[in-house]
PyMOL Python script that loads the backbone (N, CA, C, O; Angstrom):
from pymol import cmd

cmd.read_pdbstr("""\
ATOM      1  N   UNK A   1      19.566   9.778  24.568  1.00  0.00           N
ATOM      2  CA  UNK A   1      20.530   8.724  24.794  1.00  0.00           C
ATOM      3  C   UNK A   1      20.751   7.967  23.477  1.00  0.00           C
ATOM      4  O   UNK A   1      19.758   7.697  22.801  1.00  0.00           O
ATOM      5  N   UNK A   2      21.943   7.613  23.069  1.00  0.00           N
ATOM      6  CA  UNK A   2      22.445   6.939  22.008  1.00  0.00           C
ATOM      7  C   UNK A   2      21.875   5.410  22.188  1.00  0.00           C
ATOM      8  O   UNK A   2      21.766   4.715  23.198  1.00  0.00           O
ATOM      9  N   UNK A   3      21.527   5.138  20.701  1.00  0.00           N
ATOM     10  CA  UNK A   3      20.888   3.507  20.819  1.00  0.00           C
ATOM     11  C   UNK A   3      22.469   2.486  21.062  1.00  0.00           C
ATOM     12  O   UNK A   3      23.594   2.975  21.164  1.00  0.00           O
ATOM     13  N   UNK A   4      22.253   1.537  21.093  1.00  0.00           N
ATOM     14  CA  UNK A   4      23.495   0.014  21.555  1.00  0.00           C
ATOM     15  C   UNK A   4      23.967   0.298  19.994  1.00  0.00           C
ATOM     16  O   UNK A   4      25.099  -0.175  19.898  1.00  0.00           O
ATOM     17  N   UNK A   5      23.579   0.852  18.790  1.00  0.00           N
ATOM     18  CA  UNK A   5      24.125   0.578  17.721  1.00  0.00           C
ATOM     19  C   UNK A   5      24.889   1.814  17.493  1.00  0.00           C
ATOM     20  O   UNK A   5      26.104   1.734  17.313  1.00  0.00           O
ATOM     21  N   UNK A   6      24.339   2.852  17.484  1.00  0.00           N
ATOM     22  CA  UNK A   6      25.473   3.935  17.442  1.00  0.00           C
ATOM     23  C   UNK A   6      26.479   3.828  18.187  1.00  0.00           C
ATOM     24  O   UNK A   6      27.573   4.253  17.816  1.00  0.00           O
ATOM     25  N   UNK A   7      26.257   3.110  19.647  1.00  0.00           N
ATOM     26  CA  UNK A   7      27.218   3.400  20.363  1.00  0.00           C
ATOM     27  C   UNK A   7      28.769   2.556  20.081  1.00  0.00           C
ATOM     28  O   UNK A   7      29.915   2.938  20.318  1.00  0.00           O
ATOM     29  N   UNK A   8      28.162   1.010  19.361  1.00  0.00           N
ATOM     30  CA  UNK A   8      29.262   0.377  19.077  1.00  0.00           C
ATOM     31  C   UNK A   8      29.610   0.440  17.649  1.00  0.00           C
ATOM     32  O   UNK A   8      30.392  -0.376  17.162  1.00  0.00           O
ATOM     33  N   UNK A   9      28.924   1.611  16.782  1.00  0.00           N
ATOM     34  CA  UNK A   9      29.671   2.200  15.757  1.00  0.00           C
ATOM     35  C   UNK A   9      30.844   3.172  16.211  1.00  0.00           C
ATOM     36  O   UNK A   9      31.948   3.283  15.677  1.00  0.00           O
ATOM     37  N   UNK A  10      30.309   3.908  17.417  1.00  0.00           N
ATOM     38  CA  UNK A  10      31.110   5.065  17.910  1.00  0.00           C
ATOM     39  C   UNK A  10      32.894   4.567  18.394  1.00  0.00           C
ATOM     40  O   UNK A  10      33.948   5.168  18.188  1.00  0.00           O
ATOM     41  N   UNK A  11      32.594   3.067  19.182  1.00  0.00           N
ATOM     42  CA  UNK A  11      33.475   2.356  19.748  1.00  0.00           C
ATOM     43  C   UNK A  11      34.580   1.941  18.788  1.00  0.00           C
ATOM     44  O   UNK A  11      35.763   1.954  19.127  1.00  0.00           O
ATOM     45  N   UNK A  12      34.119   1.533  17.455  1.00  0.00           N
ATOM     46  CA  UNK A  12      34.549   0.831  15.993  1.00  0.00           C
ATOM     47  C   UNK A  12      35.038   2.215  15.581  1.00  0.00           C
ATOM     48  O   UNK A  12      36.234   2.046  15.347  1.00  0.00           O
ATOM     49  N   UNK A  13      34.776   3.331  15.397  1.00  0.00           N
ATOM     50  CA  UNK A  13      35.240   4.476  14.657  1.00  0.00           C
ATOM     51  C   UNK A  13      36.457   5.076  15.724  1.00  0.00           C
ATOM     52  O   UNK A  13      37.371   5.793  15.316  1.00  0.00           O
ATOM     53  N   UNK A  14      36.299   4.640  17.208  1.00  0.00           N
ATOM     54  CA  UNK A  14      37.823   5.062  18.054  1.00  0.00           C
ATOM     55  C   UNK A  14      38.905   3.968  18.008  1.00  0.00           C
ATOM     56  O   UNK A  14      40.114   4.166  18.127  1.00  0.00           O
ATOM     57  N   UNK A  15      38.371   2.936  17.843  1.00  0.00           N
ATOM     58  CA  UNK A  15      39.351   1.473  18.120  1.00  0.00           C
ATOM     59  C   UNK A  15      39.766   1.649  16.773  1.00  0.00           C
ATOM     60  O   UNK A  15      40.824   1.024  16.695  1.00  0.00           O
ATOM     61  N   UNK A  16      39.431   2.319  15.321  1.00  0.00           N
ATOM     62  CA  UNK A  16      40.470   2.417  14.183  1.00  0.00           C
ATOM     63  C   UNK A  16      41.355   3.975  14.150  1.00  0.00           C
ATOM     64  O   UNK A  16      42.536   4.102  13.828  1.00  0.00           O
ATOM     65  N   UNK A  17      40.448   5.035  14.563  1.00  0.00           N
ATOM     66  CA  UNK A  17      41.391   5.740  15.329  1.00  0.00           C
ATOM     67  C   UNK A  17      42.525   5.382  16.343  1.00  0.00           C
ATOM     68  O   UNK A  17      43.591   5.989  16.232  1.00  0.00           O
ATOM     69  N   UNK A  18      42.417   4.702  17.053  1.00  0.00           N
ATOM     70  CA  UNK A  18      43.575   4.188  17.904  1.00  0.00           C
ATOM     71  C   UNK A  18      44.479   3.419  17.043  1.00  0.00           C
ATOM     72  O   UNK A  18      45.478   3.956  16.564  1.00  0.00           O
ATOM     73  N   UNK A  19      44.189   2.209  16.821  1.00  0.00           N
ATOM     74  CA  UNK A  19      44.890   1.262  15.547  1.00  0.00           C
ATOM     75  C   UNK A  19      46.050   2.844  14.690  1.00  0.00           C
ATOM     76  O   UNK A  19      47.259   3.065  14.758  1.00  0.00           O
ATOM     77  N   UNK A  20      45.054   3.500  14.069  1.00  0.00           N
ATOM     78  CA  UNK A  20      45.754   4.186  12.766  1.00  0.00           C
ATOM     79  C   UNK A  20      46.816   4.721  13.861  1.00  0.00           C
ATOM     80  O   UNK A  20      47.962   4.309  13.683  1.00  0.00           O
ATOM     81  N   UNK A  21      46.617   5.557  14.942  1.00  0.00           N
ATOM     82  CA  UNK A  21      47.525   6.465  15.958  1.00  0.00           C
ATOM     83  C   UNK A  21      49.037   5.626  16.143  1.00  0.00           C
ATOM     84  O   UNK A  21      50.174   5.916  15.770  1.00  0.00           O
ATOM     85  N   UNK A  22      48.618   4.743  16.712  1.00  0.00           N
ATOM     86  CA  UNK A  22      49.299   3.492  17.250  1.00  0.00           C
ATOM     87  C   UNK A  22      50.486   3.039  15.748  1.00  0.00           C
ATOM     88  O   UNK A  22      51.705   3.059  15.573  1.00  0.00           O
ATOM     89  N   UNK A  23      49.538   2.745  15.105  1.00  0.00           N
ATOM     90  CA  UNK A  23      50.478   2.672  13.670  1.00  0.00           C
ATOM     91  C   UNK A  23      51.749   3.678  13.362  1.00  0.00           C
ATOM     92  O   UNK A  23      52.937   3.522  13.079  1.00  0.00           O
ATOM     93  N   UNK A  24      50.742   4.941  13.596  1.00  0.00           N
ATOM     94  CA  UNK A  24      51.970   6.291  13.008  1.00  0.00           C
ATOM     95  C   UNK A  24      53.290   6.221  14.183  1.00  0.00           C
ATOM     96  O   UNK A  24      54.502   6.394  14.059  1.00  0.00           O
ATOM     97  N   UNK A  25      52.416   5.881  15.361  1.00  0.00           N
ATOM     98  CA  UNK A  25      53.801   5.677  16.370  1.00  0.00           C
ATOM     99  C   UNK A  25      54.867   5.204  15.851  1.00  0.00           C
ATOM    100  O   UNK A  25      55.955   5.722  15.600  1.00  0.00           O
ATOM    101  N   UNK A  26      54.353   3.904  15.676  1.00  0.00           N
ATOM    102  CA  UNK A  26      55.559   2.818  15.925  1.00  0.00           C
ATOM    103  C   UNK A  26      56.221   3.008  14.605  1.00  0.00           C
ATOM    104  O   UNK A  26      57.400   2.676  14.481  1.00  0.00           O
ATOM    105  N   UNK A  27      55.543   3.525  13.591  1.00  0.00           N
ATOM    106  CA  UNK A  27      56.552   3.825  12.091  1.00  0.00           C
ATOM    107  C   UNK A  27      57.250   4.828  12.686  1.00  0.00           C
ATOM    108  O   UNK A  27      58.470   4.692  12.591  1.00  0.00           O
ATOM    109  N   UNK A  28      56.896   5.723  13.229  1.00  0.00           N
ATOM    110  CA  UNK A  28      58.148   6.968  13.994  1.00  0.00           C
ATOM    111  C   UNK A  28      59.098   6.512  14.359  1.00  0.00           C
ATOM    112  O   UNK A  28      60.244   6.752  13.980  1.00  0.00           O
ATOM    113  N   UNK A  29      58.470   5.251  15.738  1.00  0.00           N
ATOM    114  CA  UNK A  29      60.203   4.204  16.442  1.00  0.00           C
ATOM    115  C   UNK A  29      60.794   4.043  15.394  1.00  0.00           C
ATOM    116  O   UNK A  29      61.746   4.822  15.349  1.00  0.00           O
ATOM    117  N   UNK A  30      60.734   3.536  14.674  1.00  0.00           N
ATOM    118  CA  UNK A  30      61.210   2.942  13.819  1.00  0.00           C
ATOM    119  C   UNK A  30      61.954   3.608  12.702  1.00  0.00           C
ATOM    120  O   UNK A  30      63.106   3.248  12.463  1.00  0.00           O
ATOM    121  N   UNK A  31      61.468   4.409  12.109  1.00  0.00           N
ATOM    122  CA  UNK A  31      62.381   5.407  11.608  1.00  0.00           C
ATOM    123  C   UNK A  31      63.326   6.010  12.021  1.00  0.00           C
ATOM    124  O   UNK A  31      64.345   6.169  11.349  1.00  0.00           O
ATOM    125  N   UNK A  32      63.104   6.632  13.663  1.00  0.00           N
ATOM    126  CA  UNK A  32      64.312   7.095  14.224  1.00  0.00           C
ATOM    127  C   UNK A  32      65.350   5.706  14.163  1.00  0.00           C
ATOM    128  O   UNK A  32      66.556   5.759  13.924  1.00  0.00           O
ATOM    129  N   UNK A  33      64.672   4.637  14.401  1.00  0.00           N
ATOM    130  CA  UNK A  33      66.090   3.568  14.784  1.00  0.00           C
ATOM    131  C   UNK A  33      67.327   3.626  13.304  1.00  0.00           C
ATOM    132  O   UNK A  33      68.551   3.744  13.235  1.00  0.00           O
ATOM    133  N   UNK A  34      66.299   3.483  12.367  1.00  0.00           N
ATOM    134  CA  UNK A  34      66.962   3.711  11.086  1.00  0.00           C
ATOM    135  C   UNK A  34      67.840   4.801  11.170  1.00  0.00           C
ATOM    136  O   UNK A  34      69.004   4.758  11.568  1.00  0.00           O
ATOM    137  N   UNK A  35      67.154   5.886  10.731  1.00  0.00           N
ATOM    138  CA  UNK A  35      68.142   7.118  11.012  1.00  0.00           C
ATOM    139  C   UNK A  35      69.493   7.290  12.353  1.00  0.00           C
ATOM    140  O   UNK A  35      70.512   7.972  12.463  1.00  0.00           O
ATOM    141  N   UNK A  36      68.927   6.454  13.034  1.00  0.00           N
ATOM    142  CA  UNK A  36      70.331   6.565  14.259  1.00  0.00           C
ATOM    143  C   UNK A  36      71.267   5.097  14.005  1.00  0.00           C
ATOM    144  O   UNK A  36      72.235   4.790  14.700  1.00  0.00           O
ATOM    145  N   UNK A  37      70.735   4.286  12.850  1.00  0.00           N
ATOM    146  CA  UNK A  37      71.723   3.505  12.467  1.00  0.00           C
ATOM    147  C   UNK A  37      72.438   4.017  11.718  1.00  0.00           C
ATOM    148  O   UNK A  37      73.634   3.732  11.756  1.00  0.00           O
ATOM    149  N   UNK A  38      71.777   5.251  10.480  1.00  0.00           N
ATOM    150  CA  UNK A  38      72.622   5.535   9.249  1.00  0.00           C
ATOM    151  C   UNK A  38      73.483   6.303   9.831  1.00  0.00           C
ATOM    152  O   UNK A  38      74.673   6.018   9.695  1.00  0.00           O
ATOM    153  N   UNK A  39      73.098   7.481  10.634  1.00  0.00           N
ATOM    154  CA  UNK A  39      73.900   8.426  11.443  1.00  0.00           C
ATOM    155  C   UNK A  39      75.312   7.843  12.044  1.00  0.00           C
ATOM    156  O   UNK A  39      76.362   8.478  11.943  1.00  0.00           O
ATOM    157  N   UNK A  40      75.210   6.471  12.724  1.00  0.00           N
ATOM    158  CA  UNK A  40      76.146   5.766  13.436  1.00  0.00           C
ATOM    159  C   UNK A  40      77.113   5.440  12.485  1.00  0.00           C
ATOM    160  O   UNK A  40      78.253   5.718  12.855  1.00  0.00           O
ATOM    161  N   UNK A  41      77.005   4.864  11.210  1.00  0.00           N
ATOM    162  CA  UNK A  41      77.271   4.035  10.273  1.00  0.00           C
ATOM    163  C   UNK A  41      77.814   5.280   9.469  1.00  0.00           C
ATOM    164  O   UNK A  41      78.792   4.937   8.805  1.00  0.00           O
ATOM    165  N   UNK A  42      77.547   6.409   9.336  1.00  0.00           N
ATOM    166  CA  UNK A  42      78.280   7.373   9.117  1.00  0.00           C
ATOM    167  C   UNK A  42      79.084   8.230   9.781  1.00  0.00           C
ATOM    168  O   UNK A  42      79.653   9.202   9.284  1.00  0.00           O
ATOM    169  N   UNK A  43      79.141   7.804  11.113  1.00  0.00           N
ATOM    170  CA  UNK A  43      79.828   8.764  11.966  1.00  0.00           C
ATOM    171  C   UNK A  43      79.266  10.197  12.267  1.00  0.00           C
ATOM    172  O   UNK A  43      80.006  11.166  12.438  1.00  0.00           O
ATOM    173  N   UNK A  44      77.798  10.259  12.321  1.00  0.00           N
ATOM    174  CA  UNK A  44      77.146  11.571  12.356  1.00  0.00           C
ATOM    175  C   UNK A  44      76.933  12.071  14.107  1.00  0.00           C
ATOM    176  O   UNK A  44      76.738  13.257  14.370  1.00  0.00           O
ATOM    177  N   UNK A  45      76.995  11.099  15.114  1.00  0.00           N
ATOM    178  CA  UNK A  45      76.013  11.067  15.645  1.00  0.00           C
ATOM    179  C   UNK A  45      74.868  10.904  16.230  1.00  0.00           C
ATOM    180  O   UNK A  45      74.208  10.334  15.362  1.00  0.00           O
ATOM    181  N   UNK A  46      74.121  11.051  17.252  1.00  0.00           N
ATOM    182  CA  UNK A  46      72.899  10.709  17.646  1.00  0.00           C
ATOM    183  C   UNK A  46      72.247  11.850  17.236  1.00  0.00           C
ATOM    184  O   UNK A  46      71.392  11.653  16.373  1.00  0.00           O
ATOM    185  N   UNK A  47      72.382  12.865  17.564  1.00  0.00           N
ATOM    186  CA  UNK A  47      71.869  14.208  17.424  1.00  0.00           C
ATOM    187  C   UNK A  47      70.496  14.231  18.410  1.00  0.00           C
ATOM    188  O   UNK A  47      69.329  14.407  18.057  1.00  0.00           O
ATOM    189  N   UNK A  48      70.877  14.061  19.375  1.00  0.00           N
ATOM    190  CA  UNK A  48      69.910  14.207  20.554  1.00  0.00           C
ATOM    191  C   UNK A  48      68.987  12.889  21.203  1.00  0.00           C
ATOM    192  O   UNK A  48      68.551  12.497  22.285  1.00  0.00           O
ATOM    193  N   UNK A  49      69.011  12.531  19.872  1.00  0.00           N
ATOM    194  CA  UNK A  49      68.466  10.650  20.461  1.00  0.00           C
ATOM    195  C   UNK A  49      69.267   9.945  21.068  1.00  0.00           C
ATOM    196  O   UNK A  49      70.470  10.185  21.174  1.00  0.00           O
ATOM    197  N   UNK A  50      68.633   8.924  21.565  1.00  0.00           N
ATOM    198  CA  UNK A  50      69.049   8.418  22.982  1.00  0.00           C
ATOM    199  C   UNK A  50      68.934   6.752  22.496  1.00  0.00           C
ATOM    200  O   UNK A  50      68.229   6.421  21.543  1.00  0.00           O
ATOM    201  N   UNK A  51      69.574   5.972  23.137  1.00  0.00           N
ATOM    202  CA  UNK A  51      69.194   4.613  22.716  1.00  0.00           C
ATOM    203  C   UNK A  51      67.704   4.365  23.629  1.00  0.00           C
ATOM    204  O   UNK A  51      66.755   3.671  23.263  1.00  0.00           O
ATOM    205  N   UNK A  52      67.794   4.994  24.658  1.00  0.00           N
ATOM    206  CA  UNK A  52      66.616   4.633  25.656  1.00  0.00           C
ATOM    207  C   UNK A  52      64.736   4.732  24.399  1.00  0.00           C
ATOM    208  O   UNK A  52      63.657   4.144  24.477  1.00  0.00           O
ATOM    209  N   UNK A  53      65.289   5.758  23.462  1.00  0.00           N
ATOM    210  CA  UNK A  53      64.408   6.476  22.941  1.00  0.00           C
ATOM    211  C   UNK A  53      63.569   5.232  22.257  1.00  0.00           C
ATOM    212  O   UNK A  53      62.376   4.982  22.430  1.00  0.00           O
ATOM    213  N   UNK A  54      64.541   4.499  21.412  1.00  0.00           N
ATOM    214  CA  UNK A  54      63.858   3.417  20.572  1.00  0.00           C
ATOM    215  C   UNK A  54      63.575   1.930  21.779  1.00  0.00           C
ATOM    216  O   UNK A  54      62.869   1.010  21.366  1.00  0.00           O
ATOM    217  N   UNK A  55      64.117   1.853  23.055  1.00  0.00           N
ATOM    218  CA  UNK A  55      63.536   1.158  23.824  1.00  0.00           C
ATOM    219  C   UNK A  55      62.638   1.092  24.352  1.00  0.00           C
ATOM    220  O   UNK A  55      62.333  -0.034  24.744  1.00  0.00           O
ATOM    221  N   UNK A  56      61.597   2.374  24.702  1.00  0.00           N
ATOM    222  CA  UNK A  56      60.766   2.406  25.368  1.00  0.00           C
ATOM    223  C   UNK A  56      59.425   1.762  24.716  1.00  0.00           C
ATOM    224  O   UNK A  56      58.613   1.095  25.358  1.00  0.00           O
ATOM    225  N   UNK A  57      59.324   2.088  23.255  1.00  0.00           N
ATOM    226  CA  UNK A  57      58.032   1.605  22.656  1.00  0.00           C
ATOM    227  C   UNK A  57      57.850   0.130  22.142  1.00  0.00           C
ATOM    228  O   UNK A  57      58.630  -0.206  21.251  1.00  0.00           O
ATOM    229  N   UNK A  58      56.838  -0.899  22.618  1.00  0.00           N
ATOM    230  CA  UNK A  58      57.469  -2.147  21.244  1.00  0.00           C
ATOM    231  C   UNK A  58      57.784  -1.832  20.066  1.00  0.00           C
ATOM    232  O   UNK A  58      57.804  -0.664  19.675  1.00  0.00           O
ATOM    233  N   UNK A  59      58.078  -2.868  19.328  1.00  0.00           N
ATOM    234  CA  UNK A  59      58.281  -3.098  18.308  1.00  0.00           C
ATOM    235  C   UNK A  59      57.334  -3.406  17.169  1.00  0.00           C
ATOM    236  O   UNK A  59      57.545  -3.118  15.991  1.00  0.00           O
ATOM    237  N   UNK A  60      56.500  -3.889  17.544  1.00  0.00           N
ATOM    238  CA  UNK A  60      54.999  -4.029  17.086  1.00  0.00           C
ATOM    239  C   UNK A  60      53.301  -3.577  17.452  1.00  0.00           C
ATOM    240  O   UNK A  60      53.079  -3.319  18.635  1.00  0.00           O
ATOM    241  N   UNK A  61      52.466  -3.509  16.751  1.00  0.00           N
ATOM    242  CA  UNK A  61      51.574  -3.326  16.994  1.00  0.00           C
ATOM    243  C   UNK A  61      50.620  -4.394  18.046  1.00  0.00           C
ATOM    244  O   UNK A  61      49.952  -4.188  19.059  1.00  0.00           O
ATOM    245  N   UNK A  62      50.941  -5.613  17.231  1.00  0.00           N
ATOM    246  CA  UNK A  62      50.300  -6.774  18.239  1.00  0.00           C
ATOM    247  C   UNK A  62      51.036  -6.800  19.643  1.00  0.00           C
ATOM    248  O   UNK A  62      50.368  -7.367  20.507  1.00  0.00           O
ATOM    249  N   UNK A  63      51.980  -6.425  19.968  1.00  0.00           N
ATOM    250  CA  UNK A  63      52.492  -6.123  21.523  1.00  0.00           C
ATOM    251  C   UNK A  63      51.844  -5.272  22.253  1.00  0.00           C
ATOM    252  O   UNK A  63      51.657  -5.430  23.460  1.00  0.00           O
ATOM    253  N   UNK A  64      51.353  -4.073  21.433  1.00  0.00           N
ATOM    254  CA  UNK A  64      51.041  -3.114  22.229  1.00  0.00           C
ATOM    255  C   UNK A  64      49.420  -3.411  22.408  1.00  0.00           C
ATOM    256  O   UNK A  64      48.759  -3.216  23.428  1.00  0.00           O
ATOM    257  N   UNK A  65      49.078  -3.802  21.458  1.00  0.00           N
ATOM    258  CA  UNK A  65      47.613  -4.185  21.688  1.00  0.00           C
ATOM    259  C   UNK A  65      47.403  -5.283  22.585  1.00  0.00           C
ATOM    260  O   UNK A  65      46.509  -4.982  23.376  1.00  0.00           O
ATOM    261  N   UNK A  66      47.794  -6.271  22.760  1.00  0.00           N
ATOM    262  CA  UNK A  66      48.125  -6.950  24.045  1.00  0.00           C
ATOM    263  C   UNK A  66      47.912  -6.698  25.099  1.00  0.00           C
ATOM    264  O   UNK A  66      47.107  -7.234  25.861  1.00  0.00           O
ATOM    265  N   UNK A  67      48.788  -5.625  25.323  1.00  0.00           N
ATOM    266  CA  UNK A  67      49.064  -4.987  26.298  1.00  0.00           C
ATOM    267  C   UNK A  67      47.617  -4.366  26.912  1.00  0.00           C
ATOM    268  O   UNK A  67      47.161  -4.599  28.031  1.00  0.00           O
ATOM    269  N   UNK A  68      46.868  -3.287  25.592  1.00  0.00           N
ATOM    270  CA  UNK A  68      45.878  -2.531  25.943  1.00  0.00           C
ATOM    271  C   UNK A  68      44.505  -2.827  25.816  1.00  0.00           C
ATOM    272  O   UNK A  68      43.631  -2.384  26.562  1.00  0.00           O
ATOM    273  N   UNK A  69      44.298  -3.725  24.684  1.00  0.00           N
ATOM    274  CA  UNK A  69      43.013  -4.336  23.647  1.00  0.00           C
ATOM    275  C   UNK A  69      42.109  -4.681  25.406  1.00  0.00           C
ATOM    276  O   UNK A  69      40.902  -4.773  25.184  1.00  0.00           O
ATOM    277  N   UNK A  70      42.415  -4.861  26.873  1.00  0.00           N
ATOM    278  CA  UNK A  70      41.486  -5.056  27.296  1.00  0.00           C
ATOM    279  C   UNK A  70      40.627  -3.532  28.320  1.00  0.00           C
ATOM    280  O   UNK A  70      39.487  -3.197  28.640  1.00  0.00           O
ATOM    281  N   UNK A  71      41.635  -3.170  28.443  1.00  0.00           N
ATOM    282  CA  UNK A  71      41.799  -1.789  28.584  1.00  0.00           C
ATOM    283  C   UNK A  71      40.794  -0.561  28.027  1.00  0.00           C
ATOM    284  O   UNK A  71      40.130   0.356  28.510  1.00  0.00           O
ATOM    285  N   UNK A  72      41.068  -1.064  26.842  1.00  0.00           N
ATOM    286  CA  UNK A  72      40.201  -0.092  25.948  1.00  0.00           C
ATOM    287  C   UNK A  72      39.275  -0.435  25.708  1.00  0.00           C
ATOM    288  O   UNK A  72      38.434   0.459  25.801  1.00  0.00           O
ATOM    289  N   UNK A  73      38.784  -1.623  25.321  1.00  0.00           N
ATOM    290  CA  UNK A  73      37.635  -2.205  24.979  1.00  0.00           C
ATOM    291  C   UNK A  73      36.598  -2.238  26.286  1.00  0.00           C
ATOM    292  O   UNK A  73      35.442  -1.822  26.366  1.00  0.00           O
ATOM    293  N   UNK A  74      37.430  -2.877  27.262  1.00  0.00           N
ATOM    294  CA  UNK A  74      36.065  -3.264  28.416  1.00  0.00           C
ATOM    295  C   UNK A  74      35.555  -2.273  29.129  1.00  0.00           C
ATOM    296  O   UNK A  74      34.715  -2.677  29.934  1.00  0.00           O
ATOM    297  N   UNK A  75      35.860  -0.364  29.154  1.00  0.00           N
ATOM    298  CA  UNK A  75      34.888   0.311  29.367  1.00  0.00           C
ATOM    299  C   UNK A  75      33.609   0.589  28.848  1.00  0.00           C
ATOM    300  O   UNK A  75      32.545   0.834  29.416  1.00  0.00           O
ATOM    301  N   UNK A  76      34.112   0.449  26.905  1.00  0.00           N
ATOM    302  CA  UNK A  76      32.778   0.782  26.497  1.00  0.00           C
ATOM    303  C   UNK A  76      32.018  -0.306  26.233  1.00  0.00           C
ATOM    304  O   UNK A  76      31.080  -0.125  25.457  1.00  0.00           O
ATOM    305  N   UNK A  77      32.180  -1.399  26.682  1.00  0.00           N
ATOM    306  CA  UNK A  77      31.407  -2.788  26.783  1.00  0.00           C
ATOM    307  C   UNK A  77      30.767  -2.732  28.247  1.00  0.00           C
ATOM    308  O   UNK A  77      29.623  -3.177  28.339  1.00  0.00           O
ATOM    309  N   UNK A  78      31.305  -2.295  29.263  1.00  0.00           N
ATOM    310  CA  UNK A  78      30.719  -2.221  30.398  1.00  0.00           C
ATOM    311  C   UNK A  78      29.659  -1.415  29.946  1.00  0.00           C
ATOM    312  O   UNK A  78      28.521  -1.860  29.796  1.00  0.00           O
ATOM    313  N   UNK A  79      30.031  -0.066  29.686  1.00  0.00           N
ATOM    314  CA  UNK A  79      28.942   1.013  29.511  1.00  0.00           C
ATOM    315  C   UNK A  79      27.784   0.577  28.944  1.00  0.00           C
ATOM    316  O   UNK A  79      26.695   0.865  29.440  1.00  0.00           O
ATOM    317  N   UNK A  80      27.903  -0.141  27.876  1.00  0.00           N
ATOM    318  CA  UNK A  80      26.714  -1.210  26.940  1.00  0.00           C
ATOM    319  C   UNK A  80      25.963  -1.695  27.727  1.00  0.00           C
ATOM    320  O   UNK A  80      24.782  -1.355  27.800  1.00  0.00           O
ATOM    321  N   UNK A  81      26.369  -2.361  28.281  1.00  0.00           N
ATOM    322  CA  UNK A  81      25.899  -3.341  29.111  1.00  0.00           C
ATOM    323  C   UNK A  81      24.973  -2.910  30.548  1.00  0.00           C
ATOM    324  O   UNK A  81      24.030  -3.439  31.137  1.00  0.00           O
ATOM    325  N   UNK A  82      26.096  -1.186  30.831  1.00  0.00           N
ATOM    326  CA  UNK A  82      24.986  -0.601  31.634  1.00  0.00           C
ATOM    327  C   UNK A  82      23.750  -0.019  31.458  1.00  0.00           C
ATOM    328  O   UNK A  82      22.824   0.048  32.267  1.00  0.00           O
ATOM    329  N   UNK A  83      23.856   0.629  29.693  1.00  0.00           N
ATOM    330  CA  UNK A  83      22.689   1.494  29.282  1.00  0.00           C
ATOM    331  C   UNK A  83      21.520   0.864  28.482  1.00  0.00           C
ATOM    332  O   UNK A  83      20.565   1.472  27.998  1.00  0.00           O
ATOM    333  N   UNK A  84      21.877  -1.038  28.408  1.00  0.00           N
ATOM    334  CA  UNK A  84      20.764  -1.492  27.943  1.00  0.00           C
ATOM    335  C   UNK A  84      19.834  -1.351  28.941  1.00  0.00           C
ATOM    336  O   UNK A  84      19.824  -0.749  30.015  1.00  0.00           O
ATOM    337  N   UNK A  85      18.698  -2.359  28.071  1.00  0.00           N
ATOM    338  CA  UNK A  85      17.122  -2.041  29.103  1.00  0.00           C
ATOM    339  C   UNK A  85      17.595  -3.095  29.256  1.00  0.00           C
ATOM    340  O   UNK A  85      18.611  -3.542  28.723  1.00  0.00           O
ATOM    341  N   UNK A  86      16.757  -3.693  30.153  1.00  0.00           N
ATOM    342  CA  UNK A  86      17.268  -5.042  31.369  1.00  0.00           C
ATOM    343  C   UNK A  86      15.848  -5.510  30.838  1.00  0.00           C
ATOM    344  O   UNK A  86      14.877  -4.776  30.652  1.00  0.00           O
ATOM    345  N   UNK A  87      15.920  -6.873  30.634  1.00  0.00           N
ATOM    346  CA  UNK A  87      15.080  -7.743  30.367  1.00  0.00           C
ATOM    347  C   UNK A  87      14.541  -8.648  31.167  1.00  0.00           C
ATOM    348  O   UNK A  87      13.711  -9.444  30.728  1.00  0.00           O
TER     349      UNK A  87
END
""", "prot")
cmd.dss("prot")
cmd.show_as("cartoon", "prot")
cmd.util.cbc("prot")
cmd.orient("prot")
């Protein structure tokens, strides 16, 4: 069994995995919005994008973490909390 310290290294090494994931997302939204402005602004087109496309995700990171930061966090804090020794 993993000690309380590996485990909330393990927790710290997914919660910046998530962060970095989360990041590449929303630079994606965001790029497409660009590109379907220049496209517009040139008369190109959507070329398969959708306005729905750039609606669905926020706009930011602190929104979405909001949203999830309790989500994600309070399983592996429960789990902690289950696999200490009880005092």
């Amino acid at each position: 069994m993993e000690s309380k310290e590996e485990l909330n290294e393990r927790v710290d090494e997914l919660e910046s995995f998530y962060d970095m994931a989360v990041n590449r997302e929303l630079k994606m939204i965001n790029l497409k919005k660009e590109v379907q402005k220049l496209e517009s602004k040139n008369g190109n087109g959507n070329n398969g994008a959708t306005k729905e496309d750039s609606k669905k995700a926020p706009d930011n990171l602190e929104i979405l973490n909001k949203k999830t930061q309790e989500q994600t966090n309070q399983p592996a804090l429960s789990y902690l909390d289950d696999i200490s020794p009880k005092r």
